[in-house]
KEROPA-917591 format. One line per 5 residues: their letters; for each residue x, y, z of N, C-alpha, C. Coordinates in steps of 0.05 Angstrom, whole numbers. Each point is the difference from the previous one (the first is absolute). Layout:
<recs>
A = X Y Z X Y Z X Y Z ~ ... $
</recs>
This chain:
<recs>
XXXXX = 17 -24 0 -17 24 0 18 25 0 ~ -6 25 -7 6 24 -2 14 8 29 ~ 27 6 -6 6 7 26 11 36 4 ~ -5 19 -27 0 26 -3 -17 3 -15 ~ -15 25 0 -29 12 -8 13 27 -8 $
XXXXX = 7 14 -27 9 15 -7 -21 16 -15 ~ -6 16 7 -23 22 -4 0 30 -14 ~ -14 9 -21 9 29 -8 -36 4 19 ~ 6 35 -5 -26 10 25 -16 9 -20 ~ -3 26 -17 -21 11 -11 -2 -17 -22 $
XXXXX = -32 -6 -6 -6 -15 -11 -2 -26 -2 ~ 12 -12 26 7 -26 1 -15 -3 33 ~ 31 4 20 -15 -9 36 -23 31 -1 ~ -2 20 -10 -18 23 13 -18 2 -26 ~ -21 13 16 -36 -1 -12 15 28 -16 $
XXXXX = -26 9 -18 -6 18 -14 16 26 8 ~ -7 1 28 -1 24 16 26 -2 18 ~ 16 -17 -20 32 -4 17 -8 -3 31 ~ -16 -11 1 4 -11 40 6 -35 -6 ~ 6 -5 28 0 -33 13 -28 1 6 $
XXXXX = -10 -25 -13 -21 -14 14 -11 -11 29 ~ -7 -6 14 1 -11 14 4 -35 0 ~ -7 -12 -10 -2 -26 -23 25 -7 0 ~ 15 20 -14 20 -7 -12 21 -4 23 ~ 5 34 21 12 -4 21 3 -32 17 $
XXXXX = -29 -2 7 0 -28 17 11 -17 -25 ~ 0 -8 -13 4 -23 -24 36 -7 2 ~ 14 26 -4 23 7 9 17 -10 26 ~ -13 17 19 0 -9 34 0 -30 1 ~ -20 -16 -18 -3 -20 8 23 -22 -12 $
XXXXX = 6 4 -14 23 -12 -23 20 10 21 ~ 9 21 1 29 8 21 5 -19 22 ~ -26 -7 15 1 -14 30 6 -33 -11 ~ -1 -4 -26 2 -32 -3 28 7 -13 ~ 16 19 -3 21 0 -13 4 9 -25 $
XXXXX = -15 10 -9 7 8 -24 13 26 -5 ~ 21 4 -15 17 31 -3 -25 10 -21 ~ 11 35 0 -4 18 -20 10 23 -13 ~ -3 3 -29 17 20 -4 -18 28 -16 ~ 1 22 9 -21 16 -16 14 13 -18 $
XXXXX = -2 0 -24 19 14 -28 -25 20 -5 ~ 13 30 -11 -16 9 -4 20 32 -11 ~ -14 2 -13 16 36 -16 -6 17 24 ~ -18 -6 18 -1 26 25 23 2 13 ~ 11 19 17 12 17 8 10 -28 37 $
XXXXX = 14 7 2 7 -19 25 -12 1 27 ~ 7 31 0 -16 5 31 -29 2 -6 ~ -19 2 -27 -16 -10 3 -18 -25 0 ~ 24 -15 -4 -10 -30 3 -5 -15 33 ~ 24 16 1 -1 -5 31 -15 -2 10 $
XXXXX = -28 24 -2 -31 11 5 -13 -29 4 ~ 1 -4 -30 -16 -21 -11 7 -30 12 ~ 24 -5 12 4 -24 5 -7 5 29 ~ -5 16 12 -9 2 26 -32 -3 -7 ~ -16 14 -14 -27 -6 6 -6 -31 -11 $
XXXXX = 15 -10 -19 -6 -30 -6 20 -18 28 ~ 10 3 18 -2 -9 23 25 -22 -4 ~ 15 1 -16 24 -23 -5 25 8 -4 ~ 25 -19 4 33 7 0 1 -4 -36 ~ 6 15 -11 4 -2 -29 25 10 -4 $
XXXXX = 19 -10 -29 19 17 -7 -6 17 -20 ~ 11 23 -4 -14 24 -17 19 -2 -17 ~ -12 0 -32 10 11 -30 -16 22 -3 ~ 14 18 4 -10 26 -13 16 20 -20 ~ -15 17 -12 8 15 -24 0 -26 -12 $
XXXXX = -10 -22 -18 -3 -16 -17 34 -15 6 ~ 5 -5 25 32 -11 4 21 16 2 ~ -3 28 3 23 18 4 14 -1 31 ~ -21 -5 11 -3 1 30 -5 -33 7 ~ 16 -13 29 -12 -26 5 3 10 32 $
XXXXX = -17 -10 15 -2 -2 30 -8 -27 16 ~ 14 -6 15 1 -23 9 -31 11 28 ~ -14 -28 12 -24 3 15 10 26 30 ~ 20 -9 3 16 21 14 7 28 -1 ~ -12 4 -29 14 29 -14 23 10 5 $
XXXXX = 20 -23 -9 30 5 -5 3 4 -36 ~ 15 16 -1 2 3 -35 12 -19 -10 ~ -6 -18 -17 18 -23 -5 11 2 -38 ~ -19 23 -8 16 9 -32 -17 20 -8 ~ 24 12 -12 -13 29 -4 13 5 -27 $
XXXXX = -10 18 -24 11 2 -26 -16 30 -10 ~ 13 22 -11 -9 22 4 12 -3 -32 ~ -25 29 -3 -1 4 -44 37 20 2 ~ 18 6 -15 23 17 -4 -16 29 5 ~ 12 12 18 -8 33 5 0 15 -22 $
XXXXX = 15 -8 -25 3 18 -26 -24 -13 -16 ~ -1 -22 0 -34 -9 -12 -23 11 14 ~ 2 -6 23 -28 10 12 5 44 -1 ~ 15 12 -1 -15 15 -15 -2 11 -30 ~ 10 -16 -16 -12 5 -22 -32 -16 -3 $
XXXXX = -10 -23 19 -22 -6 4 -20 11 3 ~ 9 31 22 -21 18 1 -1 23 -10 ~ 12 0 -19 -7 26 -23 -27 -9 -18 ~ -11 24 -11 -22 4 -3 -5 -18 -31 ~ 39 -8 -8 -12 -13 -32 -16 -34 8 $
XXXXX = 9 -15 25 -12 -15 16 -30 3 21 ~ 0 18 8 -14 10 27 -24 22 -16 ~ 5 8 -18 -31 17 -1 -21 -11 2 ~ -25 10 1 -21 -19 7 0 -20 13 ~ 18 -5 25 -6 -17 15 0 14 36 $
XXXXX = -9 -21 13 16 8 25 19 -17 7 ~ 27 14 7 28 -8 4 -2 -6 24 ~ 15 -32 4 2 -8 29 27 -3 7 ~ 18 0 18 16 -14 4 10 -15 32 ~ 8 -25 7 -1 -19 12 30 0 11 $
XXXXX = 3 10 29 23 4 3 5 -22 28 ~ 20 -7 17 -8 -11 25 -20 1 19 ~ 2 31 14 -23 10 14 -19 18 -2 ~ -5 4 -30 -11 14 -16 -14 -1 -24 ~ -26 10 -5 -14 -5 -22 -11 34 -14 $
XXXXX = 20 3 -17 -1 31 -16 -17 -1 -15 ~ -6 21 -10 -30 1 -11 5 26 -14 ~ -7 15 -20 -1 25 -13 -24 14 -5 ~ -23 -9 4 -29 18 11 -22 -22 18 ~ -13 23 8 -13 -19 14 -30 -14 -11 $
XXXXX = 0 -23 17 -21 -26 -13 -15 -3 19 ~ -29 4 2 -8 -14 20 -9 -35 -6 ~ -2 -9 -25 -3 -29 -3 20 -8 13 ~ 32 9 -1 18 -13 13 -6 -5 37 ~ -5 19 5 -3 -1 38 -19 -9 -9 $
XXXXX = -25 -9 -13 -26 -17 17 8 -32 -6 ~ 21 1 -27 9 -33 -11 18 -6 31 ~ 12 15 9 22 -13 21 -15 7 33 ~ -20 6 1 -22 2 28 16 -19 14 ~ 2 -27 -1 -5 -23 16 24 1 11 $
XXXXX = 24 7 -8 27 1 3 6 23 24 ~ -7 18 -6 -4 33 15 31 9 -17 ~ 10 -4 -25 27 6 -7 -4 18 -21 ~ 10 26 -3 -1 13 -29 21 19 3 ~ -11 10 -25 25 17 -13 8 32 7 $
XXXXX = 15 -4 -12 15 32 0 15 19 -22 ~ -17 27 2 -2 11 -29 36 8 -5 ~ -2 11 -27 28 -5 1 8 11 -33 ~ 14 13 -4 9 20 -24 18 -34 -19 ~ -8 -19 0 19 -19 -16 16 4 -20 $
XXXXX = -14 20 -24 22 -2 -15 28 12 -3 ~ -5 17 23 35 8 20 5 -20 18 ~ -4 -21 9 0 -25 16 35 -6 -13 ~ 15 -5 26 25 -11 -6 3 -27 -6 ~ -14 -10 8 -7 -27 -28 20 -29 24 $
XXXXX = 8 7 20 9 -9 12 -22 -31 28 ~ 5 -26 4 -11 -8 9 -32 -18 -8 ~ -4 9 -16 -28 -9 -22 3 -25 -5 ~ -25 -16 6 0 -24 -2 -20 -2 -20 ~ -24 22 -1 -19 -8 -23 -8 27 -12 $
XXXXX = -3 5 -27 -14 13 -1 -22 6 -16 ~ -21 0 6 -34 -2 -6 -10 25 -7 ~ -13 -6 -35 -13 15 -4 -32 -18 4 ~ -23 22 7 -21 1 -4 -18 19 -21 ~ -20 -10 -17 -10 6 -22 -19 -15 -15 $
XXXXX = -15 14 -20 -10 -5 -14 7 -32 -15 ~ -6 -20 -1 11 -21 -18 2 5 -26 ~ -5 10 -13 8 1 -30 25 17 -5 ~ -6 26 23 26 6 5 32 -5 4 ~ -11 -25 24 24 -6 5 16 -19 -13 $
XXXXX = -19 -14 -23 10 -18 -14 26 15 -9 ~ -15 18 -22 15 26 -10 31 10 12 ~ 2 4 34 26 -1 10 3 -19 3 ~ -6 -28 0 19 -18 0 8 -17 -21 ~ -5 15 -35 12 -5 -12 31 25 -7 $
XXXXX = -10 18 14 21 13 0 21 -3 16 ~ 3 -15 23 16 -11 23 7 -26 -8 ~ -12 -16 -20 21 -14 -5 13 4 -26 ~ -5 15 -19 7 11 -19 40 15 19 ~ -11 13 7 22 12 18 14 -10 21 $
XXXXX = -7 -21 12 17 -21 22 1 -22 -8 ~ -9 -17 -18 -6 -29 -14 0 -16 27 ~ 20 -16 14 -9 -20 21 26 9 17 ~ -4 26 3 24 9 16 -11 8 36 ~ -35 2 -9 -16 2 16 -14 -22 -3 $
XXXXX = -14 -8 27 -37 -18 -4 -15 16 11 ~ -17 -3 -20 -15 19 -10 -36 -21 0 ~ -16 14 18 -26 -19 -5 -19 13 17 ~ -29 -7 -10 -24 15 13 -12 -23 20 ~ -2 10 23 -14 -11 30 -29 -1 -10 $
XXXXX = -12 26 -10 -28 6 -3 1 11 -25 ~ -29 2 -16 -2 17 -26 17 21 -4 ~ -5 17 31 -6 34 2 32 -7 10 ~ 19 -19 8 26 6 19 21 -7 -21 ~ 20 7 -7 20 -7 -13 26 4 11 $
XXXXX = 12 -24 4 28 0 24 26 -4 -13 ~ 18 5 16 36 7 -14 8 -9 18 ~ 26 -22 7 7 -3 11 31 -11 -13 ~ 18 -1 15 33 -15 -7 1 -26 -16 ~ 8 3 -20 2 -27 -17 3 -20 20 $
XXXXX = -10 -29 -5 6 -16 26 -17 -1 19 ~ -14 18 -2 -29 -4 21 -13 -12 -11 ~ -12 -11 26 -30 -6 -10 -6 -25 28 ~ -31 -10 -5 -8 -4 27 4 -35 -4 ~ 4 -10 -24 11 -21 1 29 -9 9 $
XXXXX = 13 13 -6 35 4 10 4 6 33 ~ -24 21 4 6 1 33 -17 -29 10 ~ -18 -16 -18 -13 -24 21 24 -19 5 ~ 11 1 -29 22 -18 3 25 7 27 ~ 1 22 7 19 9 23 -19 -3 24 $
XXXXX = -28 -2 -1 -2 -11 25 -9 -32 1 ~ 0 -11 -15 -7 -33 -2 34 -9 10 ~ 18 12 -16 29 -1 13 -5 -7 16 ~ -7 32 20 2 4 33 -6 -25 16 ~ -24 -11 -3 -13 -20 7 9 -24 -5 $
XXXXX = 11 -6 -21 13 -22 -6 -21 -20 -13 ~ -12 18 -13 -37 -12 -14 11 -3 -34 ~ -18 -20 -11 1 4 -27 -17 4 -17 ~ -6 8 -23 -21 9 -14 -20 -12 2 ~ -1 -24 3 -24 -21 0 -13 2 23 $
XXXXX = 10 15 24 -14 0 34 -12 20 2 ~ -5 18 -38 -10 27 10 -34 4 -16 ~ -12 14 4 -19 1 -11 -6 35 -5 ~ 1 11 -21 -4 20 -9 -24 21 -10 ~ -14 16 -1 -18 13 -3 8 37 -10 $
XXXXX = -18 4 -27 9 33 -12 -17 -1 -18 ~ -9 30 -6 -17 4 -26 7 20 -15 ~ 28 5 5 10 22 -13 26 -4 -20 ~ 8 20 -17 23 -10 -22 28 0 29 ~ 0 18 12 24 -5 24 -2 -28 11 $
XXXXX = -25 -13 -2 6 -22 24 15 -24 -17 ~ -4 5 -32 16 -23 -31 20 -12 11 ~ 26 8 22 21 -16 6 -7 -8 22 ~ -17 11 21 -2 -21 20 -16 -14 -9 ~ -23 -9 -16 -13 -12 -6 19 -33 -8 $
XXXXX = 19 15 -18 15 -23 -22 20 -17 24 ~ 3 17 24 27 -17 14 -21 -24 18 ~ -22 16 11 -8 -23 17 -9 -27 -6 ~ 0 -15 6 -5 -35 -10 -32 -5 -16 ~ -18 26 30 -29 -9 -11 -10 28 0 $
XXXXX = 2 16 -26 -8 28 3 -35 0 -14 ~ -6 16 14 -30 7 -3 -8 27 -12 ~ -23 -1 -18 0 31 -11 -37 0 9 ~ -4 23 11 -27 21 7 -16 -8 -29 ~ -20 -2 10 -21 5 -22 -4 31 -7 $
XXXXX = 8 11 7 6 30 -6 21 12 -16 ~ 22 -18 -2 19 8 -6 1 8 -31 ~ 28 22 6 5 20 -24 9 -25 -25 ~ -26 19 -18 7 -28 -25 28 -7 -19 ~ 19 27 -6 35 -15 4 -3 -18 15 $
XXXXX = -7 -8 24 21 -16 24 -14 -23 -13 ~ -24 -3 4 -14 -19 -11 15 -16 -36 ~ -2 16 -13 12 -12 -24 22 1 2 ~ 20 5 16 33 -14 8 1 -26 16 ~ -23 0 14 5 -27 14 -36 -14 -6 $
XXXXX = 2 -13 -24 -25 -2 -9 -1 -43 13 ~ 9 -11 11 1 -17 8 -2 -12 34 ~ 4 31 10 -2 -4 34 -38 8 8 ~ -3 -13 25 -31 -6 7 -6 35 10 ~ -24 -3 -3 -19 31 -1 -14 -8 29 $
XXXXX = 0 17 20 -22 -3 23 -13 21 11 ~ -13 10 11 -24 15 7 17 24 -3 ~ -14 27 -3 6 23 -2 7 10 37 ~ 6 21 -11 20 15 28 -32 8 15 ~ -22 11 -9 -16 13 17 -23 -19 9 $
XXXXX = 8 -34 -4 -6 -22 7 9 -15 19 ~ 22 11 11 22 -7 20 6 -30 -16 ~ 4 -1 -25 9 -23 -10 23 -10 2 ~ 29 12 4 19 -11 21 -4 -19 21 ~ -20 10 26 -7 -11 17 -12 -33 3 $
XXXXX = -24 16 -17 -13 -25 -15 21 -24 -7 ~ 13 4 -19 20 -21 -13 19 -10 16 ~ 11 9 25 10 -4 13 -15 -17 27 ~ -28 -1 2 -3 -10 27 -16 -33 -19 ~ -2 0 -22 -7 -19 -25 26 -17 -1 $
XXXXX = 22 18 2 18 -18 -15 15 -13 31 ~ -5 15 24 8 -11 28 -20 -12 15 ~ -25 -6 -12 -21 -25 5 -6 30 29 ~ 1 22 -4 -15 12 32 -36 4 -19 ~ -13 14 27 -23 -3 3 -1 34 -14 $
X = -24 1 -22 -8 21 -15 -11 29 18 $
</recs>
């Protein structure tokens, strides 16, 4: 049986309205007390995962920024990989950054260049947000991610221009329609599972995986038994057109599949 439960959050472990379930929490809780590890991957910001792994009630290791960031259940930093200070600011110049809102993802910090209120009501549950911030004078120093938000048709648009201009010097991939992320060649949330399956001394086959997004493509591909959302973004879907489909995120279909596939009570 599954002895790591490797998880992305929006769209996948959280409802519509980016909260924890209740469902889901206990479902979690209950898997931890029989042993089971967890790992939450996710393009959010670190200290706000933190939030989140406190209201879902369990010791997890954190992939955040899509693997830029890894945290052991302890919140010791166990790998860290930041974009080059001379890339990240040519990132936030306006031939990249117009029409969007500019994020950037630093250790203890989440920069921001105007203000959002979708952003503070998406991160409620966490109590973690941002801070405004002149970026495209940003010394470019320390950056682990940096996120534009926008329009989708838009952002397609910059991210044919980012790889036009960085080819695979960056990874480069969208969490959400509206989110489009940058991070250090070499990231990604499959590469950090593999550094914590290491840790553990686990192998791909002991893990069981869950994502509905184009970021979650490498953790998806490393774990033994990866699972895709009935929701999920249809790229992800036609890249991995062979792995099993299970209930949507605002179904607590994670949960579901998990107390199904651990014979617990519905």
């Amino acid at each position: 049986m599954y002895q790591l439960i490797a998880s992305d959050l929006d769209g996948t472990l959280l409802n519509n309205a980016h909260m924890v379930d209740a469902y889901t929490a206990d479902t979690l809780q209950q898997l931890e007390k029989n042993g089971v590890q967890f790992v939450i991957a996710t393009g959010r910001h670190y200290l706000d995962v933190m939030g989140i792994r406190d209201v879902l009630g369990i010791h997890a290791h954190l992939i955040t920024s899509n693997g830029a960031r890894i945290h052991s259940p302890e919140n010791q930093l166990i790998h860290a990989e930041n974009i080059q200070a001379s890339v990240v600011q040519e990132l936030s110049q306006a031939e990249f950054a117009a029409g969007t809102l500019l994020n950037f993802y630093l250790d203890d910090a989440w920069l921001i260049d105007q203000h959002s209120q979708y952003l503070l009501d998406m991160h409620q549950d966490s109590g973690f947000s941002y801070q405004l911030s002149e970026l495209a004078k940003h010394h470019g120093e320390g950056v682990a991610k940096v996120l534009y938000i926008g329009d989708h048709e838009h952002l397609l648009s910059v991210e044919k221009k980012l790889r036009e201009r960085f080819g695979n010097t960056l990874y480069i991939t969208f969490s959400m329609p509206d989110c489009l992320e940058v991070m250090a060649a070499g990231v990604s949330k499959g590469h950090a599972l593999q550094v914590v399956l290491g840790r553990l001394g686990l192998s791909t086959e002991q893990c069981i995986a869950f994502g509905d997004g184009q970021n979650d493509l490498e953790l998806l591909q490393t774990a033994g038994h990866p699972r895709l959302m009935s929701n999920a973004n249809p790229r992800l879907v036609a890249a991995l057109p062979d792995v099993l489909t299970i209930g949507s995120n605002e179904e607590s279909g994670v949960a579901k599949h998990l107390r199904t596939a651990f014979k617990m009570a519905h």
